[in-house]
DRENVEX-876476 format. One record per residue (C-alpha): residue in three letters; x, y, z; residue number from 1. Coordinates in Angstrom, 1 decimal, always signed. Layout:
REM DRENVEX-876476
ALA	X	Y	Z	NUM
...
END
This chain:
REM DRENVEX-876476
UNK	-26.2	+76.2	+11.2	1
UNK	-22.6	+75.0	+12.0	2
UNK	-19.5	+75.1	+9.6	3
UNK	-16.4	+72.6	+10.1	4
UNK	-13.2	+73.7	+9.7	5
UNK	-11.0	+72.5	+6.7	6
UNK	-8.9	+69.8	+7.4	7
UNK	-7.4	+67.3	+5.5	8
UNK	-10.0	+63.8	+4.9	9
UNK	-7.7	+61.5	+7.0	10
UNK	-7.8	+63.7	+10.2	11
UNK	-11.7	+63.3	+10.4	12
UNK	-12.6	+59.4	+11.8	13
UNK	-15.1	+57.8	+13.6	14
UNK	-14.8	+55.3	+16.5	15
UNK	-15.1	+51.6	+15.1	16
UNK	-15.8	+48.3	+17.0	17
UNK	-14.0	+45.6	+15.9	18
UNK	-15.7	+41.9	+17.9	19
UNK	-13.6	+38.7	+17.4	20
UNK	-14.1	+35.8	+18.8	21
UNK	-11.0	+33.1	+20.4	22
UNK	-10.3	+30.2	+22.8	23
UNK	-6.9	+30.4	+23.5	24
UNK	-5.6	+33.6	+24.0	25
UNK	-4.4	+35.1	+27.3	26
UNK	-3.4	+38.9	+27.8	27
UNK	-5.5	+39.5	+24.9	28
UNK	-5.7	+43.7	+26.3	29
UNK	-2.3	+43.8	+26.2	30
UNK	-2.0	+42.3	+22.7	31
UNK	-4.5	+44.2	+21.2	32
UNK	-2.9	+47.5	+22.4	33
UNK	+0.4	+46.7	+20.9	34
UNK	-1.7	+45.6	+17.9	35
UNK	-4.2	+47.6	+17.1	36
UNK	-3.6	+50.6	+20.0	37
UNK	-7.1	+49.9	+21.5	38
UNK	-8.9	+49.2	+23.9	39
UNK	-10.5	+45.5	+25.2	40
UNK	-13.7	+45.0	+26.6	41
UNK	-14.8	+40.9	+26.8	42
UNK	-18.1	+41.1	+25.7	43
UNK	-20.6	+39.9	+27.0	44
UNK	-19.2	+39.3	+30.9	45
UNK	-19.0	+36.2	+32.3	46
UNK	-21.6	+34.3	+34.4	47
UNK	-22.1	+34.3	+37.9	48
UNK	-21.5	+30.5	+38.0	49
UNK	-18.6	+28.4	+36.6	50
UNK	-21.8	+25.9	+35.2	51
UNK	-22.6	+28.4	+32.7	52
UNK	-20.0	+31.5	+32.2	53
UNK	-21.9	+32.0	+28.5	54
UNK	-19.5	+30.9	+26.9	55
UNK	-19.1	+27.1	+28.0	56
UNK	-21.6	+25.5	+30.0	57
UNK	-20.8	+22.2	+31.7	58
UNK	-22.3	+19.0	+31.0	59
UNK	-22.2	+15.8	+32.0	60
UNK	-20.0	+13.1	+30.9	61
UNK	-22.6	+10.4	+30.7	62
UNK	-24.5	+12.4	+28.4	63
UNK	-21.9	+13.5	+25.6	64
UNK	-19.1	+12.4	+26.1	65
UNK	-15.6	+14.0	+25.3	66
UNK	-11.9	+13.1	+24.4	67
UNK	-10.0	+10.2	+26.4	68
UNK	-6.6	+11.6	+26.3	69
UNK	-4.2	+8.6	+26.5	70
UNK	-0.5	+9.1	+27.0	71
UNK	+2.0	+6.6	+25.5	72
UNK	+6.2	+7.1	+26.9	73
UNK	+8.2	+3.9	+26.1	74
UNK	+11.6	+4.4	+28.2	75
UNK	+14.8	+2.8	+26.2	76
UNK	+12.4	+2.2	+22.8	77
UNK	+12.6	+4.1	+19.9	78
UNK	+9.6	+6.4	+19.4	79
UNK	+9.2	+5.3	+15.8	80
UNK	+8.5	+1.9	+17.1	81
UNK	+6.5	+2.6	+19.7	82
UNK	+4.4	+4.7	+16.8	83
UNK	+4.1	+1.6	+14.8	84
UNK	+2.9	-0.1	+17.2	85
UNK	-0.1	+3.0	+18.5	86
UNK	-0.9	+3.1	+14.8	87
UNK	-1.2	-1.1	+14.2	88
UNK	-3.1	-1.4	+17.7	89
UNK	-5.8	+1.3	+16.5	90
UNK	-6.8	+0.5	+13.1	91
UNK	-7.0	-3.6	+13.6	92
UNK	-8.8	-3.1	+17.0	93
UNK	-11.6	-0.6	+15.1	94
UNK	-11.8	-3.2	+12.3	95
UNK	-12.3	-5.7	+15.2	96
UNK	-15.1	-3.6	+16.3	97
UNK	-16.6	-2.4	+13.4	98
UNK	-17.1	-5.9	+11.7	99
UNK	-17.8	-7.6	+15.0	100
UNK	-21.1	-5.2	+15.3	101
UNK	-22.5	-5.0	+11.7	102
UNK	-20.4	-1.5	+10.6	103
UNK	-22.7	+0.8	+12.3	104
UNK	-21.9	+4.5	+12.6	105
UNK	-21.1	+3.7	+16.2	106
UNK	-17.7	+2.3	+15.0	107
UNK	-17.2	+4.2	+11.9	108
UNK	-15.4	+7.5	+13.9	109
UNK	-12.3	+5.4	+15.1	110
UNK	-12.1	+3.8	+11.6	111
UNK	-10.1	+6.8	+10.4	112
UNK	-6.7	+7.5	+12.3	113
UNK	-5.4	+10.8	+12.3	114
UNK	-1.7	+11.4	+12.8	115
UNK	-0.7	+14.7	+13.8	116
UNK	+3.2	+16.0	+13.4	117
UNK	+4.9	+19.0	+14.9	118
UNK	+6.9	+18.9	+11.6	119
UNK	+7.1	+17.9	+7.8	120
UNK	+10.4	+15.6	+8.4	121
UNK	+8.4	+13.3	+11.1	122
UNK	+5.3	+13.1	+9.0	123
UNK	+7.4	+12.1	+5.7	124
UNK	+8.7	+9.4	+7.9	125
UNK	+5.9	+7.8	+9.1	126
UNK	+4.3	+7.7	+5.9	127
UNK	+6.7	+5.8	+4.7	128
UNK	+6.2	+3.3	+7.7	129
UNK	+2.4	+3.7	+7.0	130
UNK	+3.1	+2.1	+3.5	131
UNK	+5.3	-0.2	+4.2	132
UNK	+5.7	-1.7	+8.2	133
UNK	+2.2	-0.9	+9.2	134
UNK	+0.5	-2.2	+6.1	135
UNK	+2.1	-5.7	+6.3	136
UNK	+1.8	-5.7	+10.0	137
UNK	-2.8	-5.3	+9.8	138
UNK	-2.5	-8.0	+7.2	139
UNK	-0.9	-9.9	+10.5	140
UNK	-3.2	-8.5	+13.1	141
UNK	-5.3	-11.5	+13.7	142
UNK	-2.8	-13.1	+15.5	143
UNK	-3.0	-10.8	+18.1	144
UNK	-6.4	-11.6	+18.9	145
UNK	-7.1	-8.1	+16.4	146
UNK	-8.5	-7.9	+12.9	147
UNK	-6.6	-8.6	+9.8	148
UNK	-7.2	-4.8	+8.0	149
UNK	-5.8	-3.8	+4.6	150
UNK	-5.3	-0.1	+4.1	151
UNK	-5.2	+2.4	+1.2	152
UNK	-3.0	+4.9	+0.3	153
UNK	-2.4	+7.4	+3.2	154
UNK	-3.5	+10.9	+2.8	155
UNK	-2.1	+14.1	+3.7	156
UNK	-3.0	+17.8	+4.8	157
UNK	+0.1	+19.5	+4.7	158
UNK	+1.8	+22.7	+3.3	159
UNK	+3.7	+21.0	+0.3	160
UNK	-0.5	+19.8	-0.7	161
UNK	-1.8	+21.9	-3.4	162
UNK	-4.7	+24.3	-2.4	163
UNK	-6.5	+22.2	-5.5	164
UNK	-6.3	+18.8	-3.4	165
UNK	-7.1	+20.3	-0.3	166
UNK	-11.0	+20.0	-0.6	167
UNK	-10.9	+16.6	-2.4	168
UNK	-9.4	+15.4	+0.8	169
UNK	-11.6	+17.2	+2.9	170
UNK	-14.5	+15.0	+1.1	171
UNK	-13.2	+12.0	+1.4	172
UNK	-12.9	+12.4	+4.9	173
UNK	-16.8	+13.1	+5.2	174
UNK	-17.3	+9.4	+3.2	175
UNK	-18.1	+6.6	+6.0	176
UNK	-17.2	+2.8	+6.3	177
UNK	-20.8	+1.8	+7.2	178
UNK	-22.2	-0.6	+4.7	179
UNK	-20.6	-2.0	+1.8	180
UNK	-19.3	+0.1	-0.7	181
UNK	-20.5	+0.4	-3.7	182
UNK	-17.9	-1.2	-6.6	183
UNK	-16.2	+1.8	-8.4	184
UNK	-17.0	+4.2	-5.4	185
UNK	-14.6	+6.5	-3.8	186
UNK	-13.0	+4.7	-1.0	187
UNK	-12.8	+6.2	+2.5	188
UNK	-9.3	+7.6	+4.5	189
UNK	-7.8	+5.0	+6.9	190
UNK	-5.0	+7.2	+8.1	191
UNK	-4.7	+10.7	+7.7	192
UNK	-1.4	+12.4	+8.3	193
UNK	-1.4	+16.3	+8.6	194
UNK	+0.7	+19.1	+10.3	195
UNK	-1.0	+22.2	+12.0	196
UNK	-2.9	+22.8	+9.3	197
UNK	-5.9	+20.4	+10.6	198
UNK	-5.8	+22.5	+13.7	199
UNK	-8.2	+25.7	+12.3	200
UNK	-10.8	+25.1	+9.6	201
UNK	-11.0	+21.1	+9.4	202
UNK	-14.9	+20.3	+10.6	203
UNK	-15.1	+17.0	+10.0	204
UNK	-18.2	+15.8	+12.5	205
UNK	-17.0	+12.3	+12.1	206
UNK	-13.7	+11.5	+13.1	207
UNK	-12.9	+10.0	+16.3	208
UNK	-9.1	+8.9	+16.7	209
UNK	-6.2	+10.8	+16.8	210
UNK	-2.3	+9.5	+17.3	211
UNK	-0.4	+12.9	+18.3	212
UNK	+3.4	+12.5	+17.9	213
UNK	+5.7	+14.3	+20.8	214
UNK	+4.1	+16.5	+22.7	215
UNK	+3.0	+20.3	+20.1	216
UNK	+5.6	+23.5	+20.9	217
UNK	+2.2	+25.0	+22.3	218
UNK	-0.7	+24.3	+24.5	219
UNK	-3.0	+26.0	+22.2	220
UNK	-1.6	+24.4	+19.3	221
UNK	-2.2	+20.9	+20.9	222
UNK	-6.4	+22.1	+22.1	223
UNK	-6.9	+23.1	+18.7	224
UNK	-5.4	+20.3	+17.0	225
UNK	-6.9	+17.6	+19.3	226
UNK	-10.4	+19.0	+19.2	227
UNK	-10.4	+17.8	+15.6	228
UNK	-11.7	+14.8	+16.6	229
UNK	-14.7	+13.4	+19.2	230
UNK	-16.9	+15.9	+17.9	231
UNK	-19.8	+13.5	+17.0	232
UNK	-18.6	+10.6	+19.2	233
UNK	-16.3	+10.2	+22.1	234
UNK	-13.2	+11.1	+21.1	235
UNK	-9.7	+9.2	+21.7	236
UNK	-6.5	+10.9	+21.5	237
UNK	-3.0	+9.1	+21.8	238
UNK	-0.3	+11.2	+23.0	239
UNK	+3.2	+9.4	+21.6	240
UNK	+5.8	+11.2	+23.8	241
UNK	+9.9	+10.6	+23.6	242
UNK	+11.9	+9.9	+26.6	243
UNK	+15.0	+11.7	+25.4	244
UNK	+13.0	+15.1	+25.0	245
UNK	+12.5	+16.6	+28.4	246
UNK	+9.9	+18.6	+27.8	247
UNK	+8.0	+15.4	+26.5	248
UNK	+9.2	+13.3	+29.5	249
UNK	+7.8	+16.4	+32.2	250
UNK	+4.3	+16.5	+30.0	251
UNK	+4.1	+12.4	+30.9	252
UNK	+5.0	+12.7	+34.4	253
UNK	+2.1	+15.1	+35.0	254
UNK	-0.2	+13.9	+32.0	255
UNK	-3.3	+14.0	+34.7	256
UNK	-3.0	+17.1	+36.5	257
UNK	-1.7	+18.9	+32.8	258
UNK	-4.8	+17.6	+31.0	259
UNK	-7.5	+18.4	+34.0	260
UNK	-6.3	+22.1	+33.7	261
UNK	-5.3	+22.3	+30.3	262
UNK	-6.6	+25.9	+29.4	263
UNK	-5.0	+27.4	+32.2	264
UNK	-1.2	+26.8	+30.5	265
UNK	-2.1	+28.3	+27.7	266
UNK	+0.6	+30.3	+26.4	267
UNK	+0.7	+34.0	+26.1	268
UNK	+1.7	+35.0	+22.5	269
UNK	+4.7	+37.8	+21.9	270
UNK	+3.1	+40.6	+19.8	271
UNK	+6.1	+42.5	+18.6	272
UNK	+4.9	+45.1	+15.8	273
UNK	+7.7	+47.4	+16.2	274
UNK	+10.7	+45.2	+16.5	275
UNK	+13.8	+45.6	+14.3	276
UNK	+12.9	+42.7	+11.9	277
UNK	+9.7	+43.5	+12.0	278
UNK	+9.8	+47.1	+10.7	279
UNK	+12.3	+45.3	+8.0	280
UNK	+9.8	+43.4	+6.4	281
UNK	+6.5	+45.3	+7.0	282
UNK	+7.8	+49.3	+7.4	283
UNK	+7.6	+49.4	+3.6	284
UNK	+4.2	+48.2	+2.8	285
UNK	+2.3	+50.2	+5.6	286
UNK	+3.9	+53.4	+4.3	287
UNK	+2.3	+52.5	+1.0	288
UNK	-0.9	+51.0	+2.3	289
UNK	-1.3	+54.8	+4.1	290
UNK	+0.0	+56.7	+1.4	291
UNK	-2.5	+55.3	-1.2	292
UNK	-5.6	+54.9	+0.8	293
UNK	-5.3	+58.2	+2.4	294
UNK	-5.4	+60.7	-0.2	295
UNK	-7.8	+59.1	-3.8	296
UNK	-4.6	+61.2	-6.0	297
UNK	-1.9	+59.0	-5.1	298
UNK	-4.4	+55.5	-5.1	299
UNK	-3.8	+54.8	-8.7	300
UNK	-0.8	+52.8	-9.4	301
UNK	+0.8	+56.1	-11.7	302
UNK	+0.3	+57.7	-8.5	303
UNK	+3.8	+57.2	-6.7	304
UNK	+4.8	+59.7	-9.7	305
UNK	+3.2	+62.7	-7.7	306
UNK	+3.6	+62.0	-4.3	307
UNK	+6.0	+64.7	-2.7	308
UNK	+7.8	+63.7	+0.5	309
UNK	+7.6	+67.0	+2.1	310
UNK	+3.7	+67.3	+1.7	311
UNK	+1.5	+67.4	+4.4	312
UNK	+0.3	+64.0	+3.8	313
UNK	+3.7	+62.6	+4.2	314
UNK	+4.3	+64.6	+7.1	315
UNK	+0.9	+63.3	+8.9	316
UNK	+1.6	+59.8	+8.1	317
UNK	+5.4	+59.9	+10.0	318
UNK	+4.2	+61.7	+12.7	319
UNK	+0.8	+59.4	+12.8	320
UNK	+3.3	+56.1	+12.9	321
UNK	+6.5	+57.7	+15.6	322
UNK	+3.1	+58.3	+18.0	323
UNK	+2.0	+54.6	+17.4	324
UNK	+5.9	+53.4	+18.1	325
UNK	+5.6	+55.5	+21.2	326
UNK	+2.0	+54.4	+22.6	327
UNK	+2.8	+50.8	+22.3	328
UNK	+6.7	+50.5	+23.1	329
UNK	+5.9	+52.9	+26.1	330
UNK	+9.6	+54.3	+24.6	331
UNK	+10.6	+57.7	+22.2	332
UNK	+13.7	+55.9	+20.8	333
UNK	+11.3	+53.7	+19.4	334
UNK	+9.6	+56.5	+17.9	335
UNK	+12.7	+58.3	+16.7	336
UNK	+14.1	+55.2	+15.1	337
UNK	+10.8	+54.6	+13.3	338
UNK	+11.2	+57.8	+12.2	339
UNK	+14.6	+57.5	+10.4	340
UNK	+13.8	+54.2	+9.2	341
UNK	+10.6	+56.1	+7.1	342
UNK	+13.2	+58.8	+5.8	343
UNK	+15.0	+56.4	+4.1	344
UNK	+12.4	+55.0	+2.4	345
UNK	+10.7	+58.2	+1.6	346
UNK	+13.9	+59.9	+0.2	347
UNK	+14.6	+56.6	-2.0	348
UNK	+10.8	+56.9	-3.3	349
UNK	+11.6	+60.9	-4.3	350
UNK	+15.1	+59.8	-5.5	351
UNK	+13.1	+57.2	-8.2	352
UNK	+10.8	+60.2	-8.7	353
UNK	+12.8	+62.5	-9.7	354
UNK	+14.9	+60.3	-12.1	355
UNK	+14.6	+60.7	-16.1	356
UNK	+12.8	+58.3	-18.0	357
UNK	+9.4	+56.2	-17.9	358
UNK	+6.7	+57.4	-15.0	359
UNK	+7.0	+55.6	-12.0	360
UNK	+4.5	+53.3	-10.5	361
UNK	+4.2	+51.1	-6.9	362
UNK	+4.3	+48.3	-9.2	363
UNK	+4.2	+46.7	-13.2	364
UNK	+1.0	+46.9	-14.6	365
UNK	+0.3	+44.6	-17.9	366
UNK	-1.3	+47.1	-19.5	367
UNK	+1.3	+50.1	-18.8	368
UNK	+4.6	+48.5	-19.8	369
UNK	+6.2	+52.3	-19.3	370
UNK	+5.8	+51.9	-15.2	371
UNK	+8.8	+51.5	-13.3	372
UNK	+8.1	+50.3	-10.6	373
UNK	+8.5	+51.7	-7.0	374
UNK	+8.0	+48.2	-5.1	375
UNK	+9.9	+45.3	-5.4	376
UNK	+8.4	+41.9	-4.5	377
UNK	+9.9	+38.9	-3.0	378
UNK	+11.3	+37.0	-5.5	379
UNK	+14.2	+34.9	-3.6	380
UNK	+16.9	+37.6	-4.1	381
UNK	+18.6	+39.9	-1.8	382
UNK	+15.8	+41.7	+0.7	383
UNK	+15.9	+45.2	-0.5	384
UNK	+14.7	+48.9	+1.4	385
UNK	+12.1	+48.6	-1.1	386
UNK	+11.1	+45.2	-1.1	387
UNK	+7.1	+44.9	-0.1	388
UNK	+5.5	+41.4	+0.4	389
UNK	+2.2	+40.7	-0.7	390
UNK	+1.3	+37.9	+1.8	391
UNK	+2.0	+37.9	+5.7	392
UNK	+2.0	+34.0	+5.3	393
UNK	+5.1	+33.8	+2.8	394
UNK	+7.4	+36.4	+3.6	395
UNK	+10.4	+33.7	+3.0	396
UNK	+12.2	+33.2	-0.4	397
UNK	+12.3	+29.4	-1.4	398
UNK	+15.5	+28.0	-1.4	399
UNK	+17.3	+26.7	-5.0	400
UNK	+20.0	+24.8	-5.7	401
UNK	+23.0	+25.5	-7.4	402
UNK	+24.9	+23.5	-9.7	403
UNK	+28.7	+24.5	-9.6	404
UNK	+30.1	+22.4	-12.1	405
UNK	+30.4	+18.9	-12.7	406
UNK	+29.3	+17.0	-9.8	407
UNK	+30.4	+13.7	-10.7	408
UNK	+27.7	+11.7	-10.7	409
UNK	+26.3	+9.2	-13.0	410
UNK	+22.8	+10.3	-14.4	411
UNK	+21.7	+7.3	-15.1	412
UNK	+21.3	+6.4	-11.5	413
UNK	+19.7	+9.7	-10.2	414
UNK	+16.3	+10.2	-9.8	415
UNK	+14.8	+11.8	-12.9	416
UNK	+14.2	+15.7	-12.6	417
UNK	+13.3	+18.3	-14.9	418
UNK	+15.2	+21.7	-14.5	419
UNK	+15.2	+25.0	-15.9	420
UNK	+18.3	+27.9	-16.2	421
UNK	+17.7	+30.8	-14.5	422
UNK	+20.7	+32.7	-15.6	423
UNK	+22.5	+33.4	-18.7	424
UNK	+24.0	+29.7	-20.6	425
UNK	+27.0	+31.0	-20.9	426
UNK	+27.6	+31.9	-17.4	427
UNK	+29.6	+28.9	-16.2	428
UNK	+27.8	+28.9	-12.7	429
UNK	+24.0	+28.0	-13.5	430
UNK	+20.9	+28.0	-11.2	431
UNK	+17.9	+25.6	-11.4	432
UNK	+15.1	+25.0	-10.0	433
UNK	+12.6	+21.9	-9.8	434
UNK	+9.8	+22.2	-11.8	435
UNK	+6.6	+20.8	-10.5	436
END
């Protein structure tokens, strides 16, 4: 017989092992100590050879083949036209191909043409040159000793896509150009233009051709993005790079050596959990991520109303976060700061406690429309002590326009919008915003 001493539920843990799995990270121990204030072990150890180091085994060339990486630096030309050209020169020489040996599925990888774009503003522009310059050049291409081609519609996997168009694009891609289609069938993607979101998640086997445009902000970023393609085939990746951007111009002049040891400049990511911005936006919501799934009595959304800041709970959770601050930053200031920054929020949460009229809640239920709520989400307004966002991914308001006034200009000849009020009418200054 033994007895355990009474202590309060979250002093009693248990060890946990957390396994992930990653390419492209380096000083991954240091990381996930500032992180997660463990410990790293790579599991399992390498190998004793490079051949086979378990986790990548090398193979021969001749027998799959990989990804050509082919850079492209015009000096004096605009990188837009060297881009037209890249874009013309791929798709008319894979029709060339793929009708010159009966549209076999050893041709149909290069048929689609991936663009990738280090941002929104370049991709919007060379869609437009995808409809319009490139387009009316394929229908030209023959007399380049190339194949006349006629192209759809481009498509697009980008932020400003709906989550509801993101797997009909993701089928399309699958659809192949071998054979003759089918007359009201679904018609494959010739070019498909997408930001870093095609660099995690997108496993399409069949895509073969990729036009990258200026050289990614990071080396991982430019693995992962690139390894979208010459999964099932041999892949080919065009690397459009401008002059007038240093960092692009150094990448060209050492395009072989860079790409024969491209994992080992792999950039070390900056993992800065206790920085002043940091504990602006994400103080709040651990404080009430601890205080609800610590103790089952203050879980409830009614149960802000009885948590008291000078409880023991409260007091273990401080003390629990200044000795994370001071583990990780290696630094008590960071700790004592951390500390005054949770003060303030715990004496504003006892301030709304304390104060007469309906029960207060972390947030507005539908069904208990006498909770005031204690958390404050983003909604595009001042950032507040209180203010807790419920996605790591959008912590930033979107940004409205303001009509102040009349602004002079004819409607007639302005693109049609439709446009709500968000304040009162008979404020003279009015905000809208664009409805979808």
């Amino acid at each position: 017989m033994f007895s355990i001493p009474a202590t309060p539920l979250w002093a009693v843990t248990s060890p946990r092992t957390m396994i992930a799995s990653t390419a492209t990270v380096r000083r991954a121990e240091r990381q996930i100590n500032d992180l997660f204030s463990r410990r790293t072990a790579v599991f399992p150890p390498s190998g004793l050879t490079a051949d086979d180091n378990f986790f990548a085994r090398r193979r021969k060339t001749k027998d799959k083949p990989g990804r050509r990486y082919v850079g492209i630096c015009a000096q004096g030309v605009r990188t837009k036209s060297v881009a037209i050209r890249v874009y013309v020169a791929q798709l008319a020489a894979a029709e060339l191909l793929h009708s010159r040996y009966g549209r076999t599925e050893l041709t149909d990888p290069y048929m689609t043409l991936v663009g990738y774009f280090n941002s929104l503003r370049d991709l919007g522009g060379m869609r437009r040159l995808v409809e319009d310059d490139i387009s009316t050049r394929l229908t030209r291409a023959d007399r380049r000793s190339l194949a006349t081609r006629f192209i759809g519609e481009p498509a697009e996997l980008t932020s400003r896509m709906s989550s509801d168009a993101i797997p009909d694009i993701l089928e399309k891609l699958e659809l192949s150009f071998e054979g003759t289609r089918k007359k009201g069938a679904a018609r494959p993607i010739d070019v498909l233009l997408a930001t870093n979101m095609i660099a995690v998640g997108v496993d399409v086997s069949r895509l073969g051709a990729m036009v990258v445009n200026n050289q990614p902000k990071s080396t991982a970023e430019y693995i992962q993005a690139t390894s979208r393609v010459g999964r099932r085939a041999p892949g080919l990746v065009f690397t459009v790079l401008n002059w007038a951007r240093p960092r692009d111009l150094s990448h060209y002049e050492t395009f072989e050596s860079f790409h024969a040891t491209v994992y080992q400049h792999v950039e070390a990511l900056s993992v800065t959990p206790f920085a002043d911005r940091a504990l602006d936006r994400g103080l709040t919501g651990v404080l009430a991520s601890l205080v609800r799934n610590l103790k089952q009595r203050y879980n409830g959304n009614r149960g802000a109303q009885f948590f008291d800041i000078r409880g023991e709970l409260a007091d273990h959770v401080v003390r629990s976060l200044q000795r994370r601050a001071e583990d990780v930053t290696d630094d008590r200031h960071a700790g004592r700061e951390l500390g005054v920054r949770l003060k303030q929020r715990l004496d504003h949460w006892e301030r709304r406690r304390k104060a007469p009229g309906a029960v207060l809640g972390y947030n507005t239920a539908s069904r208990q429309g006498d909770v005031t709520p204690l958390l404050k989400k983003p909604d595009g307004g001042r950032w507040q002590l209180m203010t807790c966002p419920t996605s790591l991914r959008e912590v930033e308001p979107p940004v409205q326009l303001m009509f102040m006034g009349d602004i002079g200009q004819d409607p007639v000849s302005e693109p049609p919008f439709v446009a709500r009020p968000q304040t009162d009418s008979t404020d003279p200054s009015h905000t809208f915003q664009e409805q979808p």
